[in-house]
Backbone as CSV, one residue per row, in Angstrom:
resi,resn,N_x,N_y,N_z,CA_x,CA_y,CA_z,C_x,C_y,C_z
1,UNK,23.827,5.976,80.550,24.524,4.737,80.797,24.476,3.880,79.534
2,UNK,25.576,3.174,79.389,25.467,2.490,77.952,24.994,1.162,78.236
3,UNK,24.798,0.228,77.150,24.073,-0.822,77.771,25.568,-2.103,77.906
4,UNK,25.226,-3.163,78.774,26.480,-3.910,78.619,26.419,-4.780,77.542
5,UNK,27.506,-5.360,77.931,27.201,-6.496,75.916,26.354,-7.712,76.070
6,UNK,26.082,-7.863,77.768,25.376,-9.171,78.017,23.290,-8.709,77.242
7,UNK,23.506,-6.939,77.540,21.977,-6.397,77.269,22.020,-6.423,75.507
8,UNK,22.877,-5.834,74.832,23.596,-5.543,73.572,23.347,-7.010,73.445
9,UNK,23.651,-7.845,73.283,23.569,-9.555,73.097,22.592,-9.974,72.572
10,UNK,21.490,-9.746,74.227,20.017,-10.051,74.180,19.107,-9.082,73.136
11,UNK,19.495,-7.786,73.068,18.976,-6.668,71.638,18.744,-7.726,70.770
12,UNK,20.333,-7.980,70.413,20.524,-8.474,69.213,19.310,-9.828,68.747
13,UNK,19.272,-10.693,69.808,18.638,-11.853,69.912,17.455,-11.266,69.291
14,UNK,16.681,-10.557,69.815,15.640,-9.935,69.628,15.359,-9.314,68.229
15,UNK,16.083,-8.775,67.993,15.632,-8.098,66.727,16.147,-9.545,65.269
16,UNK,17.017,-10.723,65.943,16.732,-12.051,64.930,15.602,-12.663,64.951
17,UNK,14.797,-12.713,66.355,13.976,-13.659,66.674,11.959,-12.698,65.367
18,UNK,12.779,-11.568,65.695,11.629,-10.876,65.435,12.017,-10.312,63.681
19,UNK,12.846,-10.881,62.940,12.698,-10.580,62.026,12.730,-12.282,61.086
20,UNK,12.894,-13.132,61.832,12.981,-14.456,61.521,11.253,-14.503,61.351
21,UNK,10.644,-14.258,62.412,9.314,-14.724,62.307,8.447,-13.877,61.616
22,UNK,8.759,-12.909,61.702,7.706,-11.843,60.755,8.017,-12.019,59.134
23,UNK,9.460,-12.189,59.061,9.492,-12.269,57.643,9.064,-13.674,56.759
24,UNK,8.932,-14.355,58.094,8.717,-16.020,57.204,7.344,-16.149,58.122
25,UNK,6.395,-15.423,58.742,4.886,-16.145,59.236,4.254,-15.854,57.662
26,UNK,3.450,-16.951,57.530,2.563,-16.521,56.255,2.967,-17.256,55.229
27,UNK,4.055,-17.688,55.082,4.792,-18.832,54.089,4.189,-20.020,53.492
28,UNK,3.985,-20.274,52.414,3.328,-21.649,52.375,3.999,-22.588,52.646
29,UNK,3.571,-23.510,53.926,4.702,-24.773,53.896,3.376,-26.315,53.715
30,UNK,4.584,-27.112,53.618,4.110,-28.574,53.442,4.874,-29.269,53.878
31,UNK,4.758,-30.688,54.314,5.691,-31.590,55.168,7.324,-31.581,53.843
32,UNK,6.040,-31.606,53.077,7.802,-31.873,51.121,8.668,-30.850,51.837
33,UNK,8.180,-29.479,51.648,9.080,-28.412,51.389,9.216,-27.956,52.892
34,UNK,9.759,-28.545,54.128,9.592,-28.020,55.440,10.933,-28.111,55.428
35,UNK,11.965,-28.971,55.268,13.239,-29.225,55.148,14.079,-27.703,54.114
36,UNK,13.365,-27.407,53.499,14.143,-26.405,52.389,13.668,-24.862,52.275
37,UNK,12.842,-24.918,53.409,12.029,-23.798,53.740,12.871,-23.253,55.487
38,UNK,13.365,-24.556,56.259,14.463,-24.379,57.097,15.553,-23.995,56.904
39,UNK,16.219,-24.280,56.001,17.264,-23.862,55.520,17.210,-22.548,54.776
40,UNK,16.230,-22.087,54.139,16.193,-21.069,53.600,15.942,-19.515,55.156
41,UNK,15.350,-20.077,56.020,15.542,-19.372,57.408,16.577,-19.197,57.944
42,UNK,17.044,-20.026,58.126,18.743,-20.359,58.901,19.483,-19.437,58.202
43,UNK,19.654,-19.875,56.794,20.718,-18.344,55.950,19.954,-17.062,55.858
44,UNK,19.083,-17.220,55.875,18.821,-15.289,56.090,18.837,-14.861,57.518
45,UNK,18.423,-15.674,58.760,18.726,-15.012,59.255,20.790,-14.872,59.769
46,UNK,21.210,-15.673,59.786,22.562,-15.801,60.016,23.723,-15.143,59.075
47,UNK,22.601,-14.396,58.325,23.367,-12.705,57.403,23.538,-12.026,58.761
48,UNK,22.582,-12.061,59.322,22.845,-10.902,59.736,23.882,-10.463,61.244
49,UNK,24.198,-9.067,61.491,25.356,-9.254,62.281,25.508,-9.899,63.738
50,UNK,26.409,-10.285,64.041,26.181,-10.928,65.410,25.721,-12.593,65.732
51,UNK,25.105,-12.814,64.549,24.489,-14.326,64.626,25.623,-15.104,64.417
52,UNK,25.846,-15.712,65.437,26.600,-16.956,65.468,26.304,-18.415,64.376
53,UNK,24.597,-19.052,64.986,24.277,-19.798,64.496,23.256,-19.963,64.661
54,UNK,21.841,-20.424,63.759,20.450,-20.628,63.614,20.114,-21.980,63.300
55,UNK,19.508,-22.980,64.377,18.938,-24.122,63.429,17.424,-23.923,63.943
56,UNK,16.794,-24.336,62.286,15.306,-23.811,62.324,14.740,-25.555,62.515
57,UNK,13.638,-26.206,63.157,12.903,-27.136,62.909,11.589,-26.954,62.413
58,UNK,10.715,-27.446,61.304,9.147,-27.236,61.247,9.218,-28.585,61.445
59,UNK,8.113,-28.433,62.101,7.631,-29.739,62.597,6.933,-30.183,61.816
60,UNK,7.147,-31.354,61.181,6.685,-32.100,60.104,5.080,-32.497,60.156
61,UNK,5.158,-33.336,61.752,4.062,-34.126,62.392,2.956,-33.580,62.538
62,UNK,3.176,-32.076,62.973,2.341,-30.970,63.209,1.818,-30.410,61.882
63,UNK,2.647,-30.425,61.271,1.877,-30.070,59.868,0.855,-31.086,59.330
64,UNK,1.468,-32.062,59.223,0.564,-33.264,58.762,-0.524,-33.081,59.300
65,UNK,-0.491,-33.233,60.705,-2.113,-32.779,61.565,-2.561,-32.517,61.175
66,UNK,-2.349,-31.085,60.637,-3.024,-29.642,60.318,-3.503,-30.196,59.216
67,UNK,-2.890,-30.790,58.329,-3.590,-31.022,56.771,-3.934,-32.481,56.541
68,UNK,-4.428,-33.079,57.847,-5.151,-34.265,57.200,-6.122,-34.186,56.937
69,UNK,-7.279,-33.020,57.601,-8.830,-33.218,57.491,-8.750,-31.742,56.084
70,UNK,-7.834,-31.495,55.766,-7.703,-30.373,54.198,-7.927,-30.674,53.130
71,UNK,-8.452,-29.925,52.461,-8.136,-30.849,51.348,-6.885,-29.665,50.561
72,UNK,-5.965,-29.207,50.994,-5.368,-28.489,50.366,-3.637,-29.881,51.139
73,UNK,-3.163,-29.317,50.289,-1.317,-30.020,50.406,-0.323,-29.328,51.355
74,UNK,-0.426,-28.214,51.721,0.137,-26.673,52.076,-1.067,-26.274,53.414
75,UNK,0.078,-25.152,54.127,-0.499,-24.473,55.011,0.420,-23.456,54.635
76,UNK,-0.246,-22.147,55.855,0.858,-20.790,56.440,1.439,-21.101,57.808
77,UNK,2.920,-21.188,57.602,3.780,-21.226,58.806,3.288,-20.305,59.890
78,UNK,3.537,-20.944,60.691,2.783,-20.078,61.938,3.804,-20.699,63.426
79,UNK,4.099,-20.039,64.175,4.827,-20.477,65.201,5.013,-21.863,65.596
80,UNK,3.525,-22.127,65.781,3.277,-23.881,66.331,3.521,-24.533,65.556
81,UNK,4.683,-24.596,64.365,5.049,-25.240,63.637,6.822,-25.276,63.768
82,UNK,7.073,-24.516,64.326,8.404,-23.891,64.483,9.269,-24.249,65.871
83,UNK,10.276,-24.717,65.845,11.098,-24.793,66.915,12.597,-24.231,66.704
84,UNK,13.367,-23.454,67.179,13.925,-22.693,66.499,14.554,-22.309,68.085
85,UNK,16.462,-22.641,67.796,17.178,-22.291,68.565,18.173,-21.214,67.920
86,UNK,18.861,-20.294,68.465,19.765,-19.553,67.955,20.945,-18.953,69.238
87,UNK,22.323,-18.813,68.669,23.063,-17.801,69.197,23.666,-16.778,68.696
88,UNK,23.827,-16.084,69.488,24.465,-14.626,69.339,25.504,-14.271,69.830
89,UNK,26.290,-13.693,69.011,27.980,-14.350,69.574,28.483,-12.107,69.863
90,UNK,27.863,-11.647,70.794,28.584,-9.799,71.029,29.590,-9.992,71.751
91,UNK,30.978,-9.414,71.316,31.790,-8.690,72.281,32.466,-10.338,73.085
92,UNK,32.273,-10.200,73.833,33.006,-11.349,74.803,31.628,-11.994,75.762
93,UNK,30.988,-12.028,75.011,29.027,-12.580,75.269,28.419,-13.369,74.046
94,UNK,27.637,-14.524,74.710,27.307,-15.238,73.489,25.916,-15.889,74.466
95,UNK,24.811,-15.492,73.937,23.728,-15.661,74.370,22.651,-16.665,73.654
96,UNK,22.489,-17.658,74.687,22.131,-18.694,73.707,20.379,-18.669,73.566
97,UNK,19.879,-18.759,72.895,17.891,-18.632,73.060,17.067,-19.824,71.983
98,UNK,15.684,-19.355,72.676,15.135,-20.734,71.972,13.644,-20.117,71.253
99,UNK,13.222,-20.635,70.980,11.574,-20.224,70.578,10.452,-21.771,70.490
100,UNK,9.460,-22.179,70.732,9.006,-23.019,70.628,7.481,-23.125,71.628
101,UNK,6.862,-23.658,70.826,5.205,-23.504,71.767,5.156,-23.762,73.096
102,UNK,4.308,-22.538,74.102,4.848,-23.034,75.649,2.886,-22.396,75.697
103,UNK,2.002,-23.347,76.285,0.719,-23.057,76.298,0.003,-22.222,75.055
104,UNK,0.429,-22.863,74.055,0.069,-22.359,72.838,0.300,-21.317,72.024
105,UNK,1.484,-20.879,72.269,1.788,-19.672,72.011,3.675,-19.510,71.690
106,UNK,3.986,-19.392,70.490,5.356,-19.647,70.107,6.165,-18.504,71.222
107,UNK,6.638,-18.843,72.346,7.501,-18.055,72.897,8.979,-18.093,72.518
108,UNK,9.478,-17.129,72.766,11.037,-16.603,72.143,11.674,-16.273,73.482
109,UNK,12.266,-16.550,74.124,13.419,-16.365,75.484,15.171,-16.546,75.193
110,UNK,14.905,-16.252,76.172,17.057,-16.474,76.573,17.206,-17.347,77.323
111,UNK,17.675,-18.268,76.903,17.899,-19.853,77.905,19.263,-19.066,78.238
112,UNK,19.987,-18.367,78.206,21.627,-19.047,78.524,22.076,-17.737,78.343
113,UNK,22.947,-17.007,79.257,24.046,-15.660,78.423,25.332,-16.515,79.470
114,UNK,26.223,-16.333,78.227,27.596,-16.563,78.425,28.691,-16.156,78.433
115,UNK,29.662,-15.955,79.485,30.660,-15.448,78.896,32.090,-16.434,78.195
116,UNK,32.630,-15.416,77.137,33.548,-16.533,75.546,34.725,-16.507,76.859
117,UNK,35.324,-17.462,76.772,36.862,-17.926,77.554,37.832,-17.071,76.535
């Protein structure tokens, strides 16, 4: 059985969500460079096929946290820094998803599959 485009969709989601975060966990960020370190996410992942559109957030506030009692300027991106919506536009399906800390832990889901008018 082949898969439908609503499953084909959600693949797709999946293999952005999971190459968005693996390729950018570990990153040095700072509240300066959180803005240009988003943007540098958003276009790589939205190379790739099927992506509609990516907006990345690091959370500024959260960083700051992290590095007030530091004495360093910088951290490594790590989920709980990340809020991060995306769609995926297959076939006559456009599946909308989110990622963002849910009990401590950056989860990645499918808020939404749609079908295009």
């Amino acid at each position: 059985m082949d898969p439908s485009d609503d499953q084909t969709a959600c693949f797709e989601a999946g293999i952005k969500f999971g190459s968005l975060y693996h390729q950018f966990a570990g990153t040095p960020v700072s509240p300066a460079s959180a803005d240009s370190l988003a943007r540098a996410m958003e276009e790589a992942i939205e190379n790739q096929p099927h992506c509609e559109s990516v907006t990345v957030e690091v959370l500024t506030d959260e960083l700051s946290a992290e590095l007030s009692d530091s004495a360093a300027d910088y951290t490594e991106l790590t989920g709980q820094f990340l809020d991060v919506e995306m769609v995926i536009d297959y076939e006559d399906t456009e599946v909308h998803t989110r990622m963002d800390m849910q009990d401590g832990y950056p989860l990645m889901r499918v808020e939404d599959i749609r079908a295009k008018d």
